[in-house]
C-alpha positions in Angstrom: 0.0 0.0 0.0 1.2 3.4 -0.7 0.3 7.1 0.1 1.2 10.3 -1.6 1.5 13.0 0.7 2.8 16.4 0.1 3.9 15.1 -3.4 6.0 12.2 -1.9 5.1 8.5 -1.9 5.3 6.6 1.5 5.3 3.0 1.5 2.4 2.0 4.2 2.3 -1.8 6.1 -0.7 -3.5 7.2 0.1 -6.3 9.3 -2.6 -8.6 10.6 -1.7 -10.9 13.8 -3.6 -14.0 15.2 -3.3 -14.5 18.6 -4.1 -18.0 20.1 -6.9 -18.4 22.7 -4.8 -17.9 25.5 -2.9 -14.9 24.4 -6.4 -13.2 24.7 -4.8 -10.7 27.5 -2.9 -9.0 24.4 -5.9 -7.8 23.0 -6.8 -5.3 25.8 -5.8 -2.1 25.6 -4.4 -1.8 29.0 -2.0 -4.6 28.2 -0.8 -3.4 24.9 -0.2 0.1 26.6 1.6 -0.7 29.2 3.8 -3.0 26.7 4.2 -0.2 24.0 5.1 2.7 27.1 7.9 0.1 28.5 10.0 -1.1 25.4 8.7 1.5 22.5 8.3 4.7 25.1 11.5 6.2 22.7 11.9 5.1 19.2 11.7 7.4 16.9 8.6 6.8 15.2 5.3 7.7 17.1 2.8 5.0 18.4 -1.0 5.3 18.2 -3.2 3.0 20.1 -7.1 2.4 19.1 -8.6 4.1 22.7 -11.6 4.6 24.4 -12.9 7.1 26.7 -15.6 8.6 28.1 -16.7 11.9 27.8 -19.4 14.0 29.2 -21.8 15.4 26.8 -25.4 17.0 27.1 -28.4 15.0 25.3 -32.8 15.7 25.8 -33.9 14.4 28.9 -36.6 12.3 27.3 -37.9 10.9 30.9 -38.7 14.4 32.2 -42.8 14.7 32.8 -44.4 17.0 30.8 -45.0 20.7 32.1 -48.4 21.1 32.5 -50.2 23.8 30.0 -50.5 27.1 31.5 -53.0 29.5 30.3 -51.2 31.7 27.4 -53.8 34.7 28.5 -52.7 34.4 32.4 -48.9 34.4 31.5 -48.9 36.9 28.9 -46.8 40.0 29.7 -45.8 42.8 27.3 -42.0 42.4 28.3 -40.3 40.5 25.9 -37.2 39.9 27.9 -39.0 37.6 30.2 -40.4 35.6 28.0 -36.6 34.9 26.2 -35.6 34.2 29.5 -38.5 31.7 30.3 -37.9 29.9 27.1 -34.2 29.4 27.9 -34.6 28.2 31.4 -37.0 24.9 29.3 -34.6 24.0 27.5 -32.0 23.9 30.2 -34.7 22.1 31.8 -35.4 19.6 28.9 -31.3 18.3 28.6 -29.2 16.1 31.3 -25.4 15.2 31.3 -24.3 11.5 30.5 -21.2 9.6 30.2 -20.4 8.3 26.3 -17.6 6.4 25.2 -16.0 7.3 22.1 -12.6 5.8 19.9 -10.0 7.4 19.2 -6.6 7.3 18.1 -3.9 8.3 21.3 -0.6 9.3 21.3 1.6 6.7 23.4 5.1 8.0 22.8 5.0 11.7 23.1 7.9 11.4 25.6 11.1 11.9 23.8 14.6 10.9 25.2 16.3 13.4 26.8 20.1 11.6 26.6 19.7 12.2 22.9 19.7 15.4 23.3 23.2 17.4 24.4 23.4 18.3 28.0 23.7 21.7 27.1 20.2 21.9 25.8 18.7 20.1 28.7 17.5 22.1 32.1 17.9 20.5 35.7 14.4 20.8 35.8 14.0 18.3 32.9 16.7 15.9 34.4 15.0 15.8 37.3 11.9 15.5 36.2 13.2 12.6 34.0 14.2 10.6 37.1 11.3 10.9 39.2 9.7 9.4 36.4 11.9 6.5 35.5 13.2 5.9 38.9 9.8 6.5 41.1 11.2 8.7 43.4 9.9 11.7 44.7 13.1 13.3 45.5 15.2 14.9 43.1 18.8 13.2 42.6 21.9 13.8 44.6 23.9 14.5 41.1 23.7 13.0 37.7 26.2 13.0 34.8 24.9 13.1 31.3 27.4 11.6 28.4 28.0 10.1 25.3 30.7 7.5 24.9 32.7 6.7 21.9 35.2 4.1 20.6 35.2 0.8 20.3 31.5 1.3 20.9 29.5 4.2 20.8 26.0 4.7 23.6 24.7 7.9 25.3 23.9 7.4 29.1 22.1 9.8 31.9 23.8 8.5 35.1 22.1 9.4 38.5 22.9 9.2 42.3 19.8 8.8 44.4 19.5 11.3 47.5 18.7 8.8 50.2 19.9 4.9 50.0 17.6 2.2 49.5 16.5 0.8 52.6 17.5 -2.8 51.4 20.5 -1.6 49.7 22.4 -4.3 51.7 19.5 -7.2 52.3 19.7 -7.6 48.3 23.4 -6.8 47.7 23.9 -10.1 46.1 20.7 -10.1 44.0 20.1 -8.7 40.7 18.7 -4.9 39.9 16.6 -2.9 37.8 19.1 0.0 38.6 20.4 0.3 34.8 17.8 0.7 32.0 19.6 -0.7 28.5 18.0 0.4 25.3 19.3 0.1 21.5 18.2 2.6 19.1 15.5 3.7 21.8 13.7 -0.2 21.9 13.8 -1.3 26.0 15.5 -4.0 25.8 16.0 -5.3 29.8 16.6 -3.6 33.3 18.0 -7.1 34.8 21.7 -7.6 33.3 23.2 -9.4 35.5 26.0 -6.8 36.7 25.6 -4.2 34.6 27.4 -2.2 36.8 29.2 -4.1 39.9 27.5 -4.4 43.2 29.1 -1.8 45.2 27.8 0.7 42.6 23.9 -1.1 42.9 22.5 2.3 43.9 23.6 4.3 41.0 20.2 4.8 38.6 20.4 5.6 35.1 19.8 4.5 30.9 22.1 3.6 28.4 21.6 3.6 24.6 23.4 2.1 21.9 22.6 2.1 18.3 26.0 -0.3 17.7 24.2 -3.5 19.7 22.0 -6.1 17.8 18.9 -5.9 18.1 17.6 -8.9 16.7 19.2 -11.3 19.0 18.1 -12.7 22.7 18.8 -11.0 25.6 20.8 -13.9 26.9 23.0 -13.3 23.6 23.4 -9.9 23.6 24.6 -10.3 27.4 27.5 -12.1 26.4 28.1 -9.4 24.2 31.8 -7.8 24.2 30.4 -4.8 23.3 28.2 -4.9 26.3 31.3 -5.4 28.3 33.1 -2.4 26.9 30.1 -0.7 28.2 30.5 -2.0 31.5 34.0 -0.8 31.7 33.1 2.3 31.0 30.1 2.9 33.1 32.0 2.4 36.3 34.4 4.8 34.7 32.0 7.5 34.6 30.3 7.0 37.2 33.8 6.9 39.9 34.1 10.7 37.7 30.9 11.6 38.5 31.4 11.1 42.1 34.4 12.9 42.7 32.5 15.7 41.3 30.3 15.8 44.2 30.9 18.8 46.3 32.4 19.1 49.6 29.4 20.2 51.3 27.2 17.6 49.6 29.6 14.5 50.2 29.0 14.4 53.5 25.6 13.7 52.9 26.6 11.3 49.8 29.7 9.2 52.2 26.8 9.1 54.9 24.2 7.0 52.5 26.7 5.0 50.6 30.3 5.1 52.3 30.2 1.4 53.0 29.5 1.1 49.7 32.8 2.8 48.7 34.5 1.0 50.9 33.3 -2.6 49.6 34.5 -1.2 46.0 38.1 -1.2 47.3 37.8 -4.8 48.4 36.3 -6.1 45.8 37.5 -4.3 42.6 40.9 -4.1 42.2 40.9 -2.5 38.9 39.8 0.4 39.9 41.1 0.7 43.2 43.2 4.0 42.6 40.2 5.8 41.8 38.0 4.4 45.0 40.6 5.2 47.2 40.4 8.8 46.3 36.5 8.7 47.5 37.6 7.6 50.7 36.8 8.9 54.1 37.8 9.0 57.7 37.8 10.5 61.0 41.5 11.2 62.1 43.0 12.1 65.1 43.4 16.1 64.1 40.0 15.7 62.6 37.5 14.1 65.0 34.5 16.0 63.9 35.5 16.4 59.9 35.9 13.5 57.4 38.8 14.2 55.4 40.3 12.0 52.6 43.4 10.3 52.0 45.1 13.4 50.0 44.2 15.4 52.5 46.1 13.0 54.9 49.3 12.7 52.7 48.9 16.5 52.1 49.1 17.1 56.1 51.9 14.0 56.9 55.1 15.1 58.3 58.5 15.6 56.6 60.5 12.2 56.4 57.3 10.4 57.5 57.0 7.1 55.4 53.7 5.4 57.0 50.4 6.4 56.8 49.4 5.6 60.7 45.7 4.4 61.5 43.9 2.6 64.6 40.6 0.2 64.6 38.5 0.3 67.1 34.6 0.5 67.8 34.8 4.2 68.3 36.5 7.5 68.5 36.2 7.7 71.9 37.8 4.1 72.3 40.5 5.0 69.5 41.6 8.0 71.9 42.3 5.7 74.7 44.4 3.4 73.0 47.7 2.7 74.6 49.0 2.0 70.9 48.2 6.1 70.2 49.9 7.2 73.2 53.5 8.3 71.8 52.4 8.3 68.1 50.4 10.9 69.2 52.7 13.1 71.3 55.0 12.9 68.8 52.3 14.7 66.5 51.7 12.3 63.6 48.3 12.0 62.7 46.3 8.9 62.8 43.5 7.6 61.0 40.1 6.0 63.3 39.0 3.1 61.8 35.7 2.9 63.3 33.0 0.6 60.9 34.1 -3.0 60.9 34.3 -3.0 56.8 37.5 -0.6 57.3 39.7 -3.6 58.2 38.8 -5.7 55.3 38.9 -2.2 53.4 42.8 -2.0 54.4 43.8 -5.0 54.0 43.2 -4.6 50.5 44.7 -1.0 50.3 48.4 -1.5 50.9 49.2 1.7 49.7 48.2 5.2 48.7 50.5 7.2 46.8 53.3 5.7 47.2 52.9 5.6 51.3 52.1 2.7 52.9 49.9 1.5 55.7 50.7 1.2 59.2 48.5 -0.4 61.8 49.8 1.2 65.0 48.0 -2.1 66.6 50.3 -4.3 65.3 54.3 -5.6 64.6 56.6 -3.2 62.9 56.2 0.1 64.4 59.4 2.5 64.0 58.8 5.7 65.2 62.7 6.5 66.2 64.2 4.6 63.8 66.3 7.2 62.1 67.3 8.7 65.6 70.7 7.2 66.7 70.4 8.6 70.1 67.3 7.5 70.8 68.8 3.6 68.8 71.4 3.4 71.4 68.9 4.5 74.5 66.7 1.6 73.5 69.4 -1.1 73.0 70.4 0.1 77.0 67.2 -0.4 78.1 67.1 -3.9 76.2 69.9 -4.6 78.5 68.8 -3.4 82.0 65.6 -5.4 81.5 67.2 -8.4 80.0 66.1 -10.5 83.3 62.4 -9.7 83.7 61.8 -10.3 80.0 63.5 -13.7 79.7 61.4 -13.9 83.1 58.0 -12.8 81.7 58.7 -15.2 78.5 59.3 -18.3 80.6 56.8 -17.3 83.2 53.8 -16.1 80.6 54.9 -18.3 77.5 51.4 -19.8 77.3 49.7 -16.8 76.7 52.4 -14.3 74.9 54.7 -15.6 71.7 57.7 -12.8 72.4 58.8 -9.8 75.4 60.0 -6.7 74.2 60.5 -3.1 75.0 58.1 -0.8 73.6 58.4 1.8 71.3 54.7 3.3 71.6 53.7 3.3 74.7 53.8 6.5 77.5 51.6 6.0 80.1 50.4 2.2 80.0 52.5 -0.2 81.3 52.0 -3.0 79.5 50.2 -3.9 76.0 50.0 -7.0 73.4 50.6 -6.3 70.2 49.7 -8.7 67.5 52.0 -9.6 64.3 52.1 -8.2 61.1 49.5 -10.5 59.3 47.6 -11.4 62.7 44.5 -10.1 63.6 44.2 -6.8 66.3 41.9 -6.7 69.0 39.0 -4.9 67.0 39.4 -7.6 64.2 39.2 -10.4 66.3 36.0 -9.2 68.1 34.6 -8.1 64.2 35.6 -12.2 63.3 34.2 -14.3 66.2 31.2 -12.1 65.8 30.5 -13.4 62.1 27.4 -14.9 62.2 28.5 -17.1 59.4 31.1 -19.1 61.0 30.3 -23.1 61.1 30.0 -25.0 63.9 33.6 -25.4 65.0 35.2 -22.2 63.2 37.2 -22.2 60.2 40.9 -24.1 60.1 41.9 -20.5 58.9 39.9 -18.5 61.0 40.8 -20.3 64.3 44.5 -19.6 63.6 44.5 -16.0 63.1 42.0 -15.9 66.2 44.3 -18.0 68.6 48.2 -16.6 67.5 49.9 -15.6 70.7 50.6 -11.9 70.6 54.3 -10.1 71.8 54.0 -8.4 74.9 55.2 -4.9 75.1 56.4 -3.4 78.3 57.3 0.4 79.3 60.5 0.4 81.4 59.5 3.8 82.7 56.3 2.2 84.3 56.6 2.5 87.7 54.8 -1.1 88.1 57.2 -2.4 85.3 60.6 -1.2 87.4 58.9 -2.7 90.8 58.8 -6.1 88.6 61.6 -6.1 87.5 63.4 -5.9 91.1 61.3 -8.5 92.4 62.6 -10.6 89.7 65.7 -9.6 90.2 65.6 -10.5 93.9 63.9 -13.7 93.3 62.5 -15.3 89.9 60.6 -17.8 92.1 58.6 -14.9 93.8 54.7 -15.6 93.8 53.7 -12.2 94.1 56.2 -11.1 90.9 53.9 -13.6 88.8 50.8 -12.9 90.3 51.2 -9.2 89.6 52.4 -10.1 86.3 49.4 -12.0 85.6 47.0 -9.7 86.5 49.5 -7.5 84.6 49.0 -9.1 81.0 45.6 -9.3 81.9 44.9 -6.2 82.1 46.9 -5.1 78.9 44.9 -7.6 76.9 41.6 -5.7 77.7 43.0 -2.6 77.2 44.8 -3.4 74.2 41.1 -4.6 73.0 41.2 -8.5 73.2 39.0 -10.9 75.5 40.2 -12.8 78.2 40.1 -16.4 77.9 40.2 -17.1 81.6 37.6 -14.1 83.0 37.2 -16.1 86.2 40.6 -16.5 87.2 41.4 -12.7 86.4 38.9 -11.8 89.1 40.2 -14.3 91.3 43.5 -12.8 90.9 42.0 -9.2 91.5 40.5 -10.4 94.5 43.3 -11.6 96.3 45.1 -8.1 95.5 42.4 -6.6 96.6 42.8 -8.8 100.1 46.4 -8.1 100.2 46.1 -4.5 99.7 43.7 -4.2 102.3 45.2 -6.5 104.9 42.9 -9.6 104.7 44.1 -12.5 104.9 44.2 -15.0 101.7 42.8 -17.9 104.0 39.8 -15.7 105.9 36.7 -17.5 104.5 33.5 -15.8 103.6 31.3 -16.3 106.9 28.6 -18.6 106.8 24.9 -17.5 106.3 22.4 -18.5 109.4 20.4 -21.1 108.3 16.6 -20.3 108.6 14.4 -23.7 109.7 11.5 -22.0 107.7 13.1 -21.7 104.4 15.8 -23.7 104.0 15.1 -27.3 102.4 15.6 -30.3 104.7 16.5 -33.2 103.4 13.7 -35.8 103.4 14.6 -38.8 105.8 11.9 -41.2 105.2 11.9 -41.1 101.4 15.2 -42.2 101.5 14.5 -45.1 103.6 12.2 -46.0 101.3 14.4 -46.4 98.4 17.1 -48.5 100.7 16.9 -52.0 100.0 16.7 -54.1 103.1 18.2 -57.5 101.9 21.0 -55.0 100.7 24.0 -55.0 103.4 25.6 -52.3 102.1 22.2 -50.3 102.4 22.1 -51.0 105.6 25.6 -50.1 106.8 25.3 -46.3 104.8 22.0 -45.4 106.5 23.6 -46.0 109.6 26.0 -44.1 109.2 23.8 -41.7 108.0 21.7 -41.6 111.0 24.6 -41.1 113.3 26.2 -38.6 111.2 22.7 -36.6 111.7 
C-alpha cells in the first residue's frame, strides 16, 4: 500500500496478527499500553493505540414529565425579555449530562529521550523531572552525569545518584537490579543484566543507549556481548568521575548513605582501586568531627614520614584511649580512626596510597625512632637493663604471649600486646568471632588468626614495670612477681582490645590483691549464712529409707552411718 502525501510516496504496512486463545490478554488495551510505554516509550517513530474514553456530553432528557399547559392569556406580559428568559430556562430544563464512550486514536510515545539530546540543551528541571519518572522517586537526585561514549562502541547514558539509600540496599546486595535501563536505538531492551554495573555501585540509577548493539538477537546473547562489556568498563568509569565531582558540602551527605558502599568497591574491585581510594573517608586524630580524605592526609603528613598511621576500634572515643596512640600521638603524627568493621577488610586490600604505605599502629613493625641514633642506642640500653624480667616474663607467661619486648609506643600504660604483622588486632578479632556465618567449629583459617599468641610490650619507665623487674631480680621464684604479672597481662589484653580467655581466674586474681592491699588474709573464708528452719530445704529422711533396699547389706551399713552422722 502506498500514500502520496505532500507530493511524496510513502510505502504504508498493514500487518494482521492472530493471537491463540490464550494470548487473549494481548488484545486489551491496557496490556498493549503498558507494553508499548515500557519497550517503545523512545523510538523514533510515534505509536497510536485504538482508545476509548468517556466523555461527558449533554443530550434531551426524554424521561422528564411534561410541564403542564398554563393559560397563554394568564402568562402573557408585554416584556419581551421575560419571555426569552423563560424559554431558555425549558430548554435547560429539557437536557441532562451523561457519560459516552468514544474511539479514538492516542498518542503513546509523546515522551522523547532526553540523553539524545546534548546536555547543554537540557535544564535541571528536565533531568530531574526525568528521574522521578523512570526511577519512582519523589526526591530529586543527589547528582547526575549526562554523556556520550565513543570508541570501540559508541552509547549515550544519563547516570544518577539517588538522595537517600535504599533501605534494602544491603538485604539484596547479592541479588540482581533494575538499577540500569539498556535500550538500543530507543527499543527497552531489559533492566536485569546481570551486573551491569558491579554491586558496590547497585544504587547508582540511570539508561544507556546504543545504536551499535543487535537488536535482533536474545537478551541472553546480547549479554555475552563484548560490546556490552566495553560498556560496562566504562560505566563504572563514569560513574567513579561523576562522584568525585560531588561537592564538599554535599559529600558528607553522599559518604553518609553510601560510604560502606565505597568501601566494599576497594575490596572487591581491584581495577579500579586508585580511583575508589580517592573517594575515601575518615575521622582522624586532628579531625575528630570532619571527614577528610586520604590526599588530604598525605597532604598534612610530616617531613620524612613514610607510613600512613591508622587505629581500629569501635569508636573514636575508644580509639583515643588506645595505649597503641599514646606516643604516636605526642610525637604529633596524625592517625587515622577506623571505626566501621568494613575498614579492616577495606585496608587490608589498600596497601598503599600514593606511594605511602599503611601502618596499623596495633600491630608488629612500628618504628617511630628509627632514624634517631640517640634514641637507637637508649633503646638497646634499656634492652639490657631489662634483659632478666623479659627472659622472666617469657618463661613465666609463655602460654599466653609468643615474644617480650621493650616498647616503642607506649607513654603511660605499662603494658600492651601487640599482634603480628599479618595477625588479627583486638577490633578484628572481636569483628571475626562475631561473624554470624562461622560453622559450627570455626574455620581451620579463621581459628589460627583468632588463637596466635601476641608479643608483649612493656614500658621500662612504668613505675609497676621497674617494681617487677626488682622482684625478679631478687627472686625469679617470687609468687607475688607472677601474680602481679598475671594480672599485669591481663589487664593489657583488655586494654589493648582482646578478650580474656580465663575471666574467672582474672577476678580471682584481683580479689586476692584486693585482700592483700587491704590487709585480709588470703585464707579468711566468707562467713557462713544462718540457716533459717523456715526456708531452707531439709532433706527428706523417710523417702530415703524407702528407696534402701533391706536385703541389701551395704544399704544397711550407709544409713547408719547416715543416722549417726545426723
Amino acid at each position: 500500500m502506498f500514500l502520496k502525501i505532500l507530493g511524496v510516496i510513502h510505502l504504508v504496512v498493514e500487518q494482521h496478527l492472530h493471537l491463540k486463545e490464550e494470548a487473549g490478554e494481548y488484545l486489551e488495551a491496557s496490556t498493549l499500553e503498558e507494553i508499548i510505554r515500557k519497550y517503545s516509550q523512545f523510538i523514533n517513530f510515534n505509536i497510536y493505540l485504538w482508545k476509548s474514553k468517556v466523555v461527558k456530553e449533554e443530550v434531551p432528557d426524554d424521561d422528564a414529565s411534561e410541564e403542564k399547559k398554563t393559560d397563554e392569556t394568564e402568562k402573557k406580559t408585554d416584556d419581551d425579555a421575560a419571555v426569552e428568559d423563560d424559554k431558555e430556562e425549558e430548554k435547560k430544563s429539557k437536557t441532562k449530562t451523561v457519560d459516552k464512550t468514544v474511539w479514538d486514536w492516542e498518542l503513546m510515545n509523546e515522551s522523547k529521550p532526553i540523553w539524545q539530546r546534548k546536555s547543554s540543551e537540557v535544564t535541571d528541571d528536565e533531568y530531574h523531572a526525568f528521574y522521578k519518572s523512570f526511577a519512582k522517586d519523589s526526591d530529586a537526585p543527589m547528582i547526575y552525569s549526562h554523556f556520550t561514549a565513543e570508541g570501540e562502541v559508541t552509547f549515550k547514558s544519563i547516570l544518577y545518584v539517588p538522595k537517600a539509600a535504599p533501605f534494602d540496599l544491603f538485604s539484596n546486595y547479592n541479588k540482581k537490579t533494575d538499577a540500569i535501563k539498556l535500550y538500543v536505538r530507543r527499543v527497552f531492551i531489559t533492566d536485569n543484566f546481570e551486573e551491569m554495573m558491579p554491586k558496590y555501585l547497585s544504587f547508582i540509577r540511570g539508561v544507556v543507549d546504543s545504536d551499535d548493539l543487535p537488536l535482533n538477537v536474545s537478551r541472553e546473547t546480547l549479554q555475552q556481548s563484548k560490546l556490552l562489556k566495553v560498556i560496562k568498563k566504562k560505566l563504572v568509569r563514569k560513574a567513579l568521575d561523576m562522584l568525585k565531582k560531588i561537592s564538599p558540602d554535599d559529600y558528607t551527605a553522599f559518604w553518609k548513605e553510601y560510604g560502606t558502599n565505597i568501601k566494599l568497591g576497594v575490596i572487591e574491585d581491584s581495577a579500579n582501586r586508585t580511583r575508589l581510594a580517592k573517594l575515601l573517608r575518615f575521622s582522624t586524630s586532628l579531625s575528630k568531627d570532619k571527614l577528610i580524605s586520604l590526599t588530604e592526609y598525605v597532604e598534612r603528613m610530616k617531613p620524612k614520614q613514610e607510613h600512613i598511621y591508622f587505629i581500629s576500634a569501635m569508636s573514636i572515643e575508644e580509639a583515643e584511649k588506645s595505649p597503641f596512640v599514646e606516643r604516636i600521638l605526642r610525637k604529633g603524627y596524625e592517625v587515622l580512626y577506623l571505626v566501621d568493621p568494613v575498614d579492616q577488610y577495606c585496608m587490608q586490600s589498600l596497601p598503599e596510597y600514593e606511594g605511602k604505605k599503611f601502618q596499623n599502629v596495633a600491630k608488629d613493625g612500628l618504628e617511630l625512632d628509627k632514624s634517631n641514633t640517640k634514641k637507637e642506642e637508649e633503646k638497646k640500653h634499656l634492652e639490657k637493663l631489662y634483659e632478666p624480667l623479659l627472659t622472666w616474663l617469657k618463661e613465666k607467661l609463655g602460654e599466653k604471649i609468643s615474644d617480650a619486648k621493650i616498647s616503642d609506643r607506649l607513654v603511660q600504660t605499662p603494658m600492651a600486646l601487640v599482634a603480628s604483622q599479618w595477625g588479627y588486632d583486638g577490633n578484628m578479632e572481636r569483628i571475626a568471632r562475631a561473624q554470624a556465618y562461622q560453622k559450627s567449629g570455626g574455620d581451620a583459617t579463621m581459628n589460627y588468626y583468632l588463637n596466635q599468641k601476641k608479643t608483649l610490650e612493656i614500658n621500662p619507665r612504668h613505675p609497676l614495670i621497674k617494681d617487677l623487674l626488682r622482684r625478679v631480680e631478687d627472686s625469679k621464684d617470687d609468687k607475688t612477681a607472677l601474680d602481679l604479672a598475671n594480672v599485669m597481662v591481663e589487664a593489657a589484653t583488655l586494654r589493648s582490645g582482646y578478650d580474656l580467655k580465663d575471666s574467672a581466674g582474672f577476678a580471682d586474681r584481683i580479689e586476692s590483691m584486693l585482700r592483700r592491699a587491704m590487709g585480709i588474709s588470703l585464707d579468711e573464708k566468707v562467713e557462713d549464712e544462718p540457716v533459717d528452719e523456715e526456708t531452707d530445704a531439709k532433706p527428706d529422711t523417710k523417702e530415703d529409707e524407702n528407696v534402701i533396699d533391706d536385703d541389701d547389706d551395704t544399704n544397711k551399713q550407709s544409713t547408719t552411718v547416715c543416722l549417726l552422722e545426723t
